[in-house]
C-alpha positions as CSV (number, residue, x, y, z in Angstrom):
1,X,-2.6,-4.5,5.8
2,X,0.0,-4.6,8.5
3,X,-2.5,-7.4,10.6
4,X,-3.7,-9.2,7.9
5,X,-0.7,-9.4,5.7
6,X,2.1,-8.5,8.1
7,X,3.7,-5.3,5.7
8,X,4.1,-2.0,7.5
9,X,2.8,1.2,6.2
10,X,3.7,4.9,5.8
11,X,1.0,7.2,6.3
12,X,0.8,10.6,4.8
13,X,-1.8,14.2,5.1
14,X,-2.3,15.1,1.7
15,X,-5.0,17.4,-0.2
16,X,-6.8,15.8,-3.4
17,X,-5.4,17.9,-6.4
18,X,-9.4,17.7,-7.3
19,X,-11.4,18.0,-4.7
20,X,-8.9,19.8,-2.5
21,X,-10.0,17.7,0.4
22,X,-7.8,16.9,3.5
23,X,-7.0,12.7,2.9
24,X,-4.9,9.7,4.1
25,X,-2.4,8.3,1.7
26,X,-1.3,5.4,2.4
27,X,2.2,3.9,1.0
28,X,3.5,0.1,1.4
29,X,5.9,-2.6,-0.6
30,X,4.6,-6.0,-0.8
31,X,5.4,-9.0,-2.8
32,X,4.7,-9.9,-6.2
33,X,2.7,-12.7,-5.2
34,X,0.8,-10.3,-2.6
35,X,-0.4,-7.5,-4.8
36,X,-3.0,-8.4,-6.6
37,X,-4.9,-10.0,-3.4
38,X,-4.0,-6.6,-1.8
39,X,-5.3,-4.4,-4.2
40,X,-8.5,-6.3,-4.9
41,X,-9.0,-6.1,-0.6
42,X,-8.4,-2.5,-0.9
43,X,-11.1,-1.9,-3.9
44,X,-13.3,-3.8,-2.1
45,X,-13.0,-1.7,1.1
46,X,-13.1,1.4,-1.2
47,X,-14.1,0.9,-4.9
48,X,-13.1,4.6,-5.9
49,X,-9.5,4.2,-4.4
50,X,-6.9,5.9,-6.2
51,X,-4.3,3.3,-6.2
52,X,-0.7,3.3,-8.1
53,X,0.9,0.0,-9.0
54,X,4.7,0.5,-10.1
55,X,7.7,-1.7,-10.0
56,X,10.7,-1.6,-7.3
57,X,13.7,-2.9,-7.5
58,X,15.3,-2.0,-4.6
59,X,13.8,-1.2,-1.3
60,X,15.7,0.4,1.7
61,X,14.6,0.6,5.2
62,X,16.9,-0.6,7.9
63,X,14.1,-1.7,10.4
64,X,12.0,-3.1,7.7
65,X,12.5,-6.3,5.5
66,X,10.6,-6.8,2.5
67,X,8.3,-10.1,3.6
68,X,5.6,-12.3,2.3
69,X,3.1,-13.5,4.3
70,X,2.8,-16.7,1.9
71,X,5.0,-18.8,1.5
């Protein structure tokens, strides 16, 4: 994500409220125009990923700009 694409990532331990196993869950903005490539990369690495889609319109981060890596 961060080589291929250039967005950062925020990584956090969690539990699956199922299985109760110990996982990675990994959080990032990206473009619009991004997404969809995005998630079909990540279903393709893992075709059981849980992933959530949602809509921001603002995004805060003082080290971090929102960036696309097309253009």
């Amino acid at each position: 994500m961060t080589e291929n694409f250039g967005y950062d990532l925020t990584i956090f331990n969690s539990i699956g409220g199922f299985s109760q196993k110990r996982k990675k869950m990994y959080m990032c903005c990206v473009s619009t125009k991004d997404y969809y490539v995005i998630k079909e990369g990540i279903l393709f690495i893992d075709p059981k990923a849980f992933i959530v889609i949602t809509n921001a319109y603002e995004q805060k981060n003082a080290n971090v700009l929102l960036r696309s890596s097309r253009k």
